[in-house]
C-alpha positions as CSV (number, residue, x, y, z in Angstrom):
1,X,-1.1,17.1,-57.6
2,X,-2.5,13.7,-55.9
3,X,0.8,13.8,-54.0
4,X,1.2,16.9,-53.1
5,X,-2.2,16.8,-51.0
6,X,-0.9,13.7,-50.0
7,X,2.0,15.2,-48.0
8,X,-0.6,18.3,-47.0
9,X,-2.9,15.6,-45.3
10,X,0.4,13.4,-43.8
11,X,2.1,16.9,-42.4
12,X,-1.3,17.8,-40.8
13,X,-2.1,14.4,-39.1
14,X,1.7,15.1,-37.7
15,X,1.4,18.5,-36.7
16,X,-1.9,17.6,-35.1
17,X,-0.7,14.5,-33.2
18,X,2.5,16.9,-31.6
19,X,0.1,18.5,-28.7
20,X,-1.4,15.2,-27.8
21,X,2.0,13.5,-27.4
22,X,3.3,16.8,-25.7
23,X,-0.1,16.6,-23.3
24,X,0.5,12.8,-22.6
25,X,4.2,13.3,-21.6
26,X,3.4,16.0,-19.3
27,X,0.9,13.9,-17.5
28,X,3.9,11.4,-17.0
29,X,6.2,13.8,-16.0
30,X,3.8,15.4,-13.3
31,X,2.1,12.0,-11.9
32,X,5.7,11.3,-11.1
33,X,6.8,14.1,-9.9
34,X,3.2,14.6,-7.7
35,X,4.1,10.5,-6.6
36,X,7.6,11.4,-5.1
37,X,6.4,14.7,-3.3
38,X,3.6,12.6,-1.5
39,X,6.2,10.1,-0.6
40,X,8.6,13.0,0.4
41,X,5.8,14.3,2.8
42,X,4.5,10.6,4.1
43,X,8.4,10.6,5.2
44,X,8.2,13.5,7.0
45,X,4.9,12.4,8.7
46,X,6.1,9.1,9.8
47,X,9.6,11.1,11.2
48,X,7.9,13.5,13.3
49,X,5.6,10.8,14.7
50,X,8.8,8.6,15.5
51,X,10.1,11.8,17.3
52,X,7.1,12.5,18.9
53,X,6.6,8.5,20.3
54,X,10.5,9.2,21.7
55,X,10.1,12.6,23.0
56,X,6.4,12.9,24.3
57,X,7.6,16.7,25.5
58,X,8.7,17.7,22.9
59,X,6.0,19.9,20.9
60,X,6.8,19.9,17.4
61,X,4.2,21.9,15.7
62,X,6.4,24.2,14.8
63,X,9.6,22.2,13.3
64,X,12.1,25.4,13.1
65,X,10.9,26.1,17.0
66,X,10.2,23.1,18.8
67,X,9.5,23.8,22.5
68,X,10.1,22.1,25.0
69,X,7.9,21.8,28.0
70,X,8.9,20.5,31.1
71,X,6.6,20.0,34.4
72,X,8.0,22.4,36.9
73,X,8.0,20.9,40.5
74,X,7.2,23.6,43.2
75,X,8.4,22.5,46.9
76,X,5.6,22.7,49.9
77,X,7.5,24.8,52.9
78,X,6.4,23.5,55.8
């Protein structure tokens, strides 16, 4: 009987420890994956403000239609 209990007590330290480890590996997996989307963005960030420094006309708040805006020169008639 002492060892049957004893198996009873081991199985439910085991079955008990499963969502812990299950918990701590999805932390791991998320904090990585969360750590390579900010990166992904800061990339993207640090792109459009190279495009921006090189084109200064181009308006790029909207990526899928940037504008362009040029100064339009009128000629004076005398």
């Amino acid at each position: 009987m002492k060892k049957r209990s004893t198996l009873i007590v081991t199985g439910l330290i085991i079955l008990s420890a499963i969502p812990f480890s299950l918990n701590i590996l999805i932390n791991m997996f998320f904090e990585d994956l969360d750590t390579e989307i900010y990166e992904q963005k800061k990339a993207r960030v640090e792109q459009r403000r190279q495009i921006e420094k090189m084109f200064p006309e181009l308006d790029t708040k909207d990526p899928l239609r940037p504008k362009i805006t040029t100064e339009e020169i009128t000629e004076e008639q005398p």
